[in-house]
Structure formats: structure tokens, C-alpha cells
DSSP file (Angstrom, degrees, kcal/mol; ACC not computed):
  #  RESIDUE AA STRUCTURE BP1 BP2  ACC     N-H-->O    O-->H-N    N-H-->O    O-->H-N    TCO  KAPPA ALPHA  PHI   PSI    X-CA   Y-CA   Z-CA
    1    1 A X              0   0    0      0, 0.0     2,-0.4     0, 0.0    62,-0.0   0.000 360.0 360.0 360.0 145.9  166.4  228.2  199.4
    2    2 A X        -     0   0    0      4,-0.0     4,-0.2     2,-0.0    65,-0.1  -0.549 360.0-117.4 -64.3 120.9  166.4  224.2  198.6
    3    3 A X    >   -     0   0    0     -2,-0.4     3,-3.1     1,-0.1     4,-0.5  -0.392  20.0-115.8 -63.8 151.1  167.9  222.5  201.6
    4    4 A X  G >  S+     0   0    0      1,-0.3     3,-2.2     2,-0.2    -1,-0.1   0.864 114.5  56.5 -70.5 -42.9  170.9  220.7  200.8
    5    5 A X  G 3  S+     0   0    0      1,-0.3    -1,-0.3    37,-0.0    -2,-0.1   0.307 107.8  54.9 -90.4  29.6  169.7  217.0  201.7
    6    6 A X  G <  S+     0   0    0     -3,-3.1    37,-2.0    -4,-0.2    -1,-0.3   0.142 100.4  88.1-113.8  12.9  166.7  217.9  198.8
    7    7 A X  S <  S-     0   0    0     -3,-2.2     2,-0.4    -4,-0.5    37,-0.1   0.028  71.5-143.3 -73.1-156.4  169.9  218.8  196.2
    8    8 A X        +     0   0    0     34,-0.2    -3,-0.0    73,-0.1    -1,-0.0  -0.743  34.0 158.6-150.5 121.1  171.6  216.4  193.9
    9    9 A X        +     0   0    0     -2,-0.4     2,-0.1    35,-0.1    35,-0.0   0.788  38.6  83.9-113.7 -31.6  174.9  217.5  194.0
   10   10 A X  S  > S-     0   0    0      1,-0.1     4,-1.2     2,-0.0     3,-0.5  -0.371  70.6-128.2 -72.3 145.2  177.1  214.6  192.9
   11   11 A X  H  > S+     0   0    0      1,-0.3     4,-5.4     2,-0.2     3,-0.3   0.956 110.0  52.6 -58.7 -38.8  177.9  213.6  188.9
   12   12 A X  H  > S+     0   0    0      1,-0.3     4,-2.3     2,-0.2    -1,-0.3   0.844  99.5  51.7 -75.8 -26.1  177.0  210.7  189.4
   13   13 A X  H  > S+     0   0    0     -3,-0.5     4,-1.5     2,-0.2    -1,-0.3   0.927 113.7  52.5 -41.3 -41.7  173.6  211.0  191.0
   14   14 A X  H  X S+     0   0    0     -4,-1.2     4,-1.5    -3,-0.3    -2,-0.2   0.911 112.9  46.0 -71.1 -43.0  173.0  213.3  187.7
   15   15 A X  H  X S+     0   0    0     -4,-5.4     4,-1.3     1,-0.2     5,-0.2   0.978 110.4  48.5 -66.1 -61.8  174.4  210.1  185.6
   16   16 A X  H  X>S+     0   0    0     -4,-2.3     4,-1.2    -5,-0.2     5,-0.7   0.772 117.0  48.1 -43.7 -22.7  172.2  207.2  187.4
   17   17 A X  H  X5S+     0   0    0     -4,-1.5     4,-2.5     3,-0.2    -3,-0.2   0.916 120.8  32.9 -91.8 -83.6  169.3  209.8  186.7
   18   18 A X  H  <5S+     0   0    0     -4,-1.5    -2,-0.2     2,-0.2    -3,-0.1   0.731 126.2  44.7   1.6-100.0  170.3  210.5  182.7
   19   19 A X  H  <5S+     0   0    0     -4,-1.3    -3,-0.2     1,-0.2    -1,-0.2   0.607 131.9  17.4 -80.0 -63.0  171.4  206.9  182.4
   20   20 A X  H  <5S+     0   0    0     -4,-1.2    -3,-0.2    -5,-0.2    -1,-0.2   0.751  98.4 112.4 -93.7 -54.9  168.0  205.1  184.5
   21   21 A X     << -     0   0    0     -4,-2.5     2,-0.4    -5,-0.7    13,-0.2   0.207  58.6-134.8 -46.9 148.6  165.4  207.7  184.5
   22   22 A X  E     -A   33   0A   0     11,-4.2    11,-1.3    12,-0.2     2,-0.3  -0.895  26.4-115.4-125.0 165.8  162.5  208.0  183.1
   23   23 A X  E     +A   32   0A   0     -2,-0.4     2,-0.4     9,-0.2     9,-0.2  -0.548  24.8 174.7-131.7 160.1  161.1  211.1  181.2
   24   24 A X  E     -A   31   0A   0      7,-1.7     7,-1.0    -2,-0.3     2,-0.4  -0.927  13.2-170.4-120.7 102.3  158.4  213.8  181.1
   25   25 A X  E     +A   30   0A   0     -2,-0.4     2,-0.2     5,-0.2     5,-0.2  -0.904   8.7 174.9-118.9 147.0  158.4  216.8  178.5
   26   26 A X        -     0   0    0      3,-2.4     2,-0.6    -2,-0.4     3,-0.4  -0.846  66.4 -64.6-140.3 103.0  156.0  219.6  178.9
   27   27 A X  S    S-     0   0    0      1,-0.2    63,-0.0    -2,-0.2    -2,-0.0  -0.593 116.2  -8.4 -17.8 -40.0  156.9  221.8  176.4
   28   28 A X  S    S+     0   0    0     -2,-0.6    59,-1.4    59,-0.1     2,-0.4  -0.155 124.2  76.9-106.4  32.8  160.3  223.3  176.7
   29   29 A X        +     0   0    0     -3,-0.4    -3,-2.4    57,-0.2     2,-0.3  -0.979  58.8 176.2-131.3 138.7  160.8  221.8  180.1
   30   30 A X  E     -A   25   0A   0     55,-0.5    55,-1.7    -2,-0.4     2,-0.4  -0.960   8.2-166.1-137.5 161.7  161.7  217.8  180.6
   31   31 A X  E     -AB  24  84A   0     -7,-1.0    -7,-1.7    -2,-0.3     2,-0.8  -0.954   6.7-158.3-149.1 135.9  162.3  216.1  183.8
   32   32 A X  E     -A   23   0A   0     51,-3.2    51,-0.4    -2,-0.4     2,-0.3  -0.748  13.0-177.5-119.5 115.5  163.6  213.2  184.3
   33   33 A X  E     -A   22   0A   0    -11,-1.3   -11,-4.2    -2,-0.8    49,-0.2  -0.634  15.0-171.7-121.0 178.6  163.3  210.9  187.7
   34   34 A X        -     0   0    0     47,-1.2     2,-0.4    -2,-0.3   -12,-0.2  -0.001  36.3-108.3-130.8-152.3  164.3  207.9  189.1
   35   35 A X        -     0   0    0     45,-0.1     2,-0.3    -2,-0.1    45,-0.2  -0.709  46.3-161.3 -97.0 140.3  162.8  206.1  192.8
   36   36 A X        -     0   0    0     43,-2.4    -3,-0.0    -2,-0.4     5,-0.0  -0.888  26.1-117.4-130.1 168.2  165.9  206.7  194.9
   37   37 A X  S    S+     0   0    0     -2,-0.3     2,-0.2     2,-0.0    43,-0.1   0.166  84.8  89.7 -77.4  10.5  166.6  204.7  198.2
   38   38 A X  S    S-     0   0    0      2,-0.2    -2,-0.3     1,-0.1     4,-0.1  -0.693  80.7-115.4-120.0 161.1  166.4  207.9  200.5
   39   39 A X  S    S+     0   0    0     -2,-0.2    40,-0.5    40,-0.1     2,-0.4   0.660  92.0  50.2 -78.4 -15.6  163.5  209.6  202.4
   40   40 A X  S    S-     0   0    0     38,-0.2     2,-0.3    39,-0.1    -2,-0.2  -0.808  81.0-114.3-118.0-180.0  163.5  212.6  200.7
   41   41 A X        -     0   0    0     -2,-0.4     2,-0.3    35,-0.2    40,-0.2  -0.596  27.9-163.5 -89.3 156.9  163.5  213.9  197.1
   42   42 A X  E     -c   81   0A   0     38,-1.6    40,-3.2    -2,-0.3     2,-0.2  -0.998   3.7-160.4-135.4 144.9  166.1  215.5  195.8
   43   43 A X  E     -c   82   0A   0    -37,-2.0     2,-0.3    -2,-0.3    40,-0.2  -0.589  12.9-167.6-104.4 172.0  166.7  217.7  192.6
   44   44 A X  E     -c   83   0A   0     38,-0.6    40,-1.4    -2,-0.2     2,-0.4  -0.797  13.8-143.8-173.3 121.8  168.8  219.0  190.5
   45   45 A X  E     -c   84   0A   0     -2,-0.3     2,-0.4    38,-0.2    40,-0.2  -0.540  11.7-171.7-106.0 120.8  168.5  222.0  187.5
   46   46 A X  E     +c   85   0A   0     38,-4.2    40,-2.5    -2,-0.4     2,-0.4  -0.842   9.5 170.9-135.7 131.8  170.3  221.7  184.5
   47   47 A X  E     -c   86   0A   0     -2,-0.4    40,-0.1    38,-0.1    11,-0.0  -0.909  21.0-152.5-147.0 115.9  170.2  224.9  182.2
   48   48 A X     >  -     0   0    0     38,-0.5     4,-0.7    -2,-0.4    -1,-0.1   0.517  22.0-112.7 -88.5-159.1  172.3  224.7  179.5
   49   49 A X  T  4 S+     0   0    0      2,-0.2     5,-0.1     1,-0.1    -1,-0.0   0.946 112.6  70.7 -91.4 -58.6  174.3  227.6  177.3
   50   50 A X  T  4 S+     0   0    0      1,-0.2     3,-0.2     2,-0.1    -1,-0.1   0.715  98.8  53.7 -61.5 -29.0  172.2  226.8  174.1
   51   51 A X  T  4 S+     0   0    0      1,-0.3     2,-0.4    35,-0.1    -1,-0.2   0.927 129.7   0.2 -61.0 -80.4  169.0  228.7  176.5
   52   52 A X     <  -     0   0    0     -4,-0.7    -1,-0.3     1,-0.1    -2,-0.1  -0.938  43.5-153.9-130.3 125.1  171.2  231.6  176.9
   53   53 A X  S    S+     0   0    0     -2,-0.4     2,-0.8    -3,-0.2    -1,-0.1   0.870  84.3  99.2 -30.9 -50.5  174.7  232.9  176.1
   54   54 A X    >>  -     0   0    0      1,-0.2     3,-2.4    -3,-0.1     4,-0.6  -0.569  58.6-165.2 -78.4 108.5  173.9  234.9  179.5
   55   55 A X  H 3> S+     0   0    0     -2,-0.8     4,-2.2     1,-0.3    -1,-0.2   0.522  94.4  43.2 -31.0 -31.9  175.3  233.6  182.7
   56   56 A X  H 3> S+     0   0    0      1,-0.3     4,-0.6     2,-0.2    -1,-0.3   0.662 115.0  54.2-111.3 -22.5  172.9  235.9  185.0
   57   57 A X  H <> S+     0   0    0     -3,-2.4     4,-0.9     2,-0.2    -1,-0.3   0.549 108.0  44.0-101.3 -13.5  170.0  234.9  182.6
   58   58 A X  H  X S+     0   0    0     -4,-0.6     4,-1.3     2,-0.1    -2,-0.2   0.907 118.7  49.6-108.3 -56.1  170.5  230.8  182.9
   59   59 A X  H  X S+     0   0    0     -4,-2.2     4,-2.0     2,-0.2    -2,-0.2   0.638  99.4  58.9 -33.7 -31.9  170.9  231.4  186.9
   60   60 A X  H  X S+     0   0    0     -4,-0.6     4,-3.5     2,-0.2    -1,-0.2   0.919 109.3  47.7 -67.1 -63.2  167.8  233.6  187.3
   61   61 A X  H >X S+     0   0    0     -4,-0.9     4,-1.9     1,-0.2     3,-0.8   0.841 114.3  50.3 -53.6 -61.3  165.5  230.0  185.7
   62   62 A X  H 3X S+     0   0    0     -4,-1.3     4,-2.5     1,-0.3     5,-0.3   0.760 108.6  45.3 -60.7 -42.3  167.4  228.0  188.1
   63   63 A X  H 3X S+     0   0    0     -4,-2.0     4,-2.8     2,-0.1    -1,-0.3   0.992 115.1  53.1 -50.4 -50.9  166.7  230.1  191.2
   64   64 A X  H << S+     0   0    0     -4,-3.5     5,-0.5    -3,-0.8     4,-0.4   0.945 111.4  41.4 -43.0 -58.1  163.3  230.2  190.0
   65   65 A X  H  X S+     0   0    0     -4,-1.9     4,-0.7     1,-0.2    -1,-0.2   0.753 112.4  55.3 -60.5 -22.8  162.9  226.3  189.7
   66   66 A X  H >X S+     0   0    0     -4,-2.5     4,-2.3     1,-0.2     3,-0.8   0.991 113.2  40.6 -65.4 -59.2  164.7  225.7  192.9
   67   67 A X  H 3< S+     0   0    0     -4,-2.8    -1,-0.2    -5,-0.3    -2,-0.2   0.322 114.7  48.0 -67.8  16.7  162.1  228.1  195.1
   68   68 A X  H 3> S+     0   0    0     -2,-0.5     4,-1.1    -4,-0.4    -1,-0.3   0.308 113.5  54.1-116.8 -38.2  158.9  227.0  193.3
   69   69 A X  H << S+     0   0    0     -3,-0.8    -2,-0.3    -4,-0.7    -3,-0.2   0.990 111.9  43.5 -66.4 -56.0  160.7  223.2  194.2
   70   70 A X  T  < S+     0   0    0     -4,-2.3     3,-0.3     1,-0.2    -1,-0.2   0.631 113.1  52.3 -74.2 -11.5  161.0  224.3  198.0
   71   71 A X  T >4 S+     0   0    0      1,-0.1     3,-1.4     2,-0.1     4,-0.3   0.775 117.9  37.9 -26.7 -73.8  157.4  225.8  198.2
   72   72 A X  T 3< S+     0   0    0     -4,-1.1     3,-0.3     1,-0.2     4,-0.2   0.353  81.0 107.1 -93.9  32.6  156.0  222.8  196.9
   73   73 A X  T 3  S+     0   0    0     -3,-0.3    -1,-0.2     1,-0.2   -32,-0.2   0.579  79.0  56.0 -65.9 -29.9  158.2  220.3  198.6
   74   74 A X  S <  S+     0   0    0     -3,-1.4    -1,-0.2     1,-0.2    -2,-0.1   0.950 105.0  48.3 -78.2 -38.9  155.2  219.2  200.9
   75   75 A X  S    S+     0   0    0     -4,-0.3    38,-5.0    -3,-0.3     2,-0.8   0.343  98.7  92.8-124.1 -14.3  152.9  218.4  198.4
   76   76 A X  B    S-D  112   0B   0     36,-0.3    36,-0.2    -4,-0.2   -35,-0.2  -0.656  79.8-106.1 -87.4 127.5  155.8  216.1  196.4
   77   77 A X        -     0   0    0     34,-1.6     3,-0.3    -2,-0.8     2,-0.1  -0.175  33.3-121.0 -37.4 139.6  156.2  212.5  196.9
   78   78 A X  S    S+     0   0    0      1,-0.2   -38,-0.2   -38,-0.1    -1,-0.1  -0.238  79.5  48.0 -60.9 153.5  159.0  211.4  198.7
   79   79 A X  S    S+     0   0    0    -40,-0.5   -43,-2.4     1,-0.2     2,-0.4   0.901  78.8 122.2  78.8  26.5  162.0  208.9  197.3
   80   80 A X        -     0   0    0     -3,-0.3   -38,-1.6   -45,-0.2     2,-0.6  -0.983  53.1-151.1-137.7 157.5  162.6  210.3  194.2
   81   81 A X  E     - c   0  42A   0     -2,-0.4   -47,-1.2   -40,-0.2     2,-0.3  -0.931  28.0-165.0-129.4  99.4  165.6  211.8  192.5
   82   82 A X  E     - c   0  43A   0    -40,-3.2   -38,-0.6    -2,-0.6     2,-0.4  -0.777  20.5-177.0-109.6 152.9  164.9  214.6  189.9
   83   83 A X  E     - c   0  44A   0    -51,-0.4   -51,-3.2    -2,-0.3     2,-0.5  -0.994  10.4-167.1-130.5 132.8  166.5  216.7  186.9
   84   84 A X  E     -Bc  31  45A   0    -40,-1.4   -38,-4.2    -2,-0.4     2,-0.3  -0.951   5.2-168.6-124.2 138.6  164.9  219.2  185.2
   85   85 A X  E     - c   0  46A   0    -55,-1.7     2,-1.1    -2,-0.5   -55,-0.5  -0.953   9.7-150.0-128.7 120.6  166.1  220.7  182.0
   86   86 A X  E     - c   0  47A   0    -40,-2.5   -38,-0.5    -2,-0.3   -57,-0.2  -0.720   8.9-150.8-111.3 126.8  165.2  223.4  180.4
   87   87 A X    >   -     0   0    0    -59,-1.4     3,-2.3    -2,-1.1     2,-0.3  -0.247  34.9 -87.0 -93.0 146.5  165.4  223.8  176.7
   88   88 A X  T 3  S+     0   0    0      1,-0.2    -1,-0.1    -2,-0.1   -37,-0.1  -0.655 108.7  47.4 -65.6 148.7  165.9  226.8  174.8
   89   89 A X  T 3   +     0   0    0      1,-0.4    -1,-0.2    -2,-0.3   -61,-0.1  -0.258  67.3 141.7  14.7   5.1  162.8  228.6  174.1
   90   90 A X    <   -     0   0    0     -3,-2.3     2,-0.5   -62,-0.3    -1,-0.4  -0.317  28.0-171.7 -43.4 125.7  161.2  228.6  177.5
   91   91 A X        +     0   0    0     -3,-0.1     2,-1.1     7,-0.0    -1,-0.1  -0.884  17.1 160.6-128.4  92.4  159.7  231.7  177.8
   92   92 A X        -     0   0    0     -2,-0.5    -2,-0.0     1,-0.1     3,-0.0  -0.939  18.8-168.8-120.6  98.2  158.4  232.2  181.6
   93   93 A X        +     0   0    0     -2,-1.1     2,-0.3     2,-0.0    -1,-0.1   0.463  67.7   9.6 -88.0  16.5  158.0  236.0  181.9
   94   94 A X  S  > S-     0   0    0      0, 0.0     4,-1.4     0, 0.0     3,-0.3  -0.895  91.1 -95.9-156.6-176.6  157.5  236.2  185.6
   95   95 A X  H  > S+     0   0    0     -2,-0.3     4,-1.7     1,-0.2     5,-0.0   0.550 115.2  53.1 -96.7   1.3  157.9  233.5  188.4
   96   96 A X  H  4 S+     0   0    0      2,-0.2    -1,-0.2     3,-0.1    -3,-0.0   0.393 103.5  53.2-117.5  17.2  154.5  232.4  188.7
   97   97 A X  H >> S+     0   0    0     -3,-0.3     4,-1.6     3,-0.1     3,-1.2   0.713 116.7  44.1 -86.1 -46.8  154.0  231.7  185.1
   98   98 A X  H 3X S+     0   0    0     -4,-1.4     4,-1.7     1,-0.2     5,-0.4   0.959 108.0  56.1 -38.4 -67.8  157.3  229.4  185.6
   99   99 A X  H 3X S+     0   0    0     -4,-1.7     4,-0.8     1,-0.2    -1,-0.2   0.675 106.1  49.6 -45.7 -13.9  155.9  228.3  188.4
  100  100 A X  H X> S+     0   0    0     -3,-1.2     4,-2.1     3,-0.2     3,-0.7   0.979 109.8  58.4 -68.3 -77.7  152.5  227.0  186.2
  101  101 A X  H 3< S+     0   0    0     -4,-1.6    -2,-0.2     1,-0.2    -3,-0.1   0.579 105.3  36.8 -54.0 -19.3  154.6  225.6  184.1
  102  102 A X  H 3X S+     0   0    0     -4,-1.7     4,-2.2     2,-0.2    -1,-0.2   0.685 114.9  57.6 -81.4 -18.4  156.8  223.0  186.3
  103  103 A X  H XX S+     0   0    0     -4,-0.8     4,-2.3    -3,-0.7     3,-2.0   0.986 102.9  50.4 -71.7 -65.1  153.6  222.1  188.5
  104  104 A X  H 3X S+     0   0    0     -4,-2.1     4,-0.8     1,-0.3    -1,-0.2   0.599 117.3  50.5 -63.0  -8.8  151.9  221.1  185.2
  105  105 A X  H 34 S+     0   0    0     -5,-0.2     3,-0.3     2,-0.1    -1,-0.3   0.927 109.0  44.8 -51.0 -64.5  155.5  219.0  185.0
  106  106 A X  H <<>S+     0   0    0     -4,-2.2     5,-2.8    -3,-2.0     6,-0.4   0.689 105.8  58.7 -72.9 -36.1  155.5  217.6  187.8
  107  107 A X  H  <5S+     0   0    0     -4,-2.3    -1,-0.2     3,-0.2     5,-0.2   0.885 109.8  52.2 -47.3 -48.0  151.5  216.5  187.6
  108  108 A X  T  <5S+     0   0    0     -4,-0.8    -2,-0.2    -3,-0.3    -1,-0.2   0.194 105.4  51.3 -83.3  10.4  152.6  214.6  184.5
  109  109 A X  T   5S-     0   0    0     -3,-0.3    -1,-0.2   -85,-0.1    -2,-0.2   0.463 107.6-129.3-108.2 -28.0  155.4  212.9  186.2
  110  110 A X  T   5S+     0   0    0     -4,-0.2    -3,-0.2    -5,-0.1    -2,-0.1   0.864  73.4 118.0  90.0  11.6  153.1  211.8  188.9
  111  111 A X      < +     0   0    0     -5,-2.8   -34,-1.6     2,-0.1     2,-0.6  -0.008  49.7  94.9-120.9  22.4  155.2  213.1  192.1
  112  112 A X  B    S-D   76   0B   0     -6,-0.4   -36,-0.3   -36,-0.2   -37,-0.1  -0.906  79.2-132.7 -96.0 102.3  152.6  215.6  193.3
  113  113 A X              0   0    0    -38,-5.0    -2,-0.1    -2,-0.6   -38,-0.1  -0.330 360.0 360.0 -45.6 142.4  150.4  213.7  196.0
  114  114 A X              0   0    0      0, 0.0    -1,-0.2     0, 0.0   -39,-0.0   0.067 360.0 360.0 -46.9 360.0  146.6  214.3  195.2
């Protein structure tokens, strides 16, 4: 599980991120970050109704993306404040093709150390 001081819990982190951020789409996945003032990063999944009607099916991506975020937590820059969104038609049929896809996100954002 993502530790609470990597979460973004508050709306208004989620606005200043929206509002300020800037953004990365890799096909049905976008993320948008921000440099935040704190030593670690924090995240934050948004996965909307328009993906799926199903409750248990829009929870499932979001567990995924959090535990493929705490896995690769060492390997992310610090001091930044991310949102990931996932658009309908993401199609990740297991958790390491998801996982494929967010790294190759996260490469193109630039917040994976080398």
C-alpha cells in the first residue's frame, strides 16, 4: 500500500495540480505534475465513471496504479506532486502490462532517476 505522506489527499492539492501542472499523455493514461515544496512525492489516481459504470472495476486500476507507484517509489524523483488519469479505453489486462504502461508515463514526464 502507498504510504499516506506519498498520497495527495486534499482538493486542493488536486486543484493546484489541475490548475499549475504540467502534462504527459501516453495513450489512454495522462499525468499531470507539479514541483511541490516537500521531500517526498506524492500522488493521487483519478478514474473517472466514463472508464467504467463499475465501481469494483474503476477501484481495481487504482489499486493497481497505487502498488506499481509504491514499488517504484525508489527509483522516482523526489518533490513532486502527481495525478494520474485514466481515460476510458485503457485496456491493461493484467498488472504488469499496467504496470508497462505507467513506467513508460512516468519516463516521459521525466520523474524516473536514470
Amino acid at each position: 500500500m502507498l504510504s499516506k505522506e506519498n498520497r495527495l489527499k486534499k482538493k486542493k492539492d488536486f486543484e493546484d495540480v489541475f490548475k499549475n501542472g504540467r502534462g504527459y499523455k501516453d495513450g489512454f493514461l495522462y499525468l499531470k505534475i507539479i514541483k511541490n515544496n516537500l521531500e517526498p512525492s506524492r500522488f493521487g489516481f483519478v478514474v473517472g465513471v466514463k472508464f467504467s459504470k463499475s465501481a469494483v472495476k474503476r477501484n481495481k486500476i487504482k489499486r493497481w496504479l497505487r502498488e506499481l507507484t509504491r514499488i517504484n517509489l525508489q527509483v522516482i524523483e523526489k518533490g513532486f506532486d502527481c495525478v494520474v488519469i485514466v481515460f476510458p479505453g485503457f485496456k491493461a489486462k493484467n498488472f504488469e502490462e499496467a504496470e508497462g504502461l505507467a513506467e513508460k508515463l512516468f519516463r516521459r514526464a521525466g520523474i524516473i532517476k536514470q
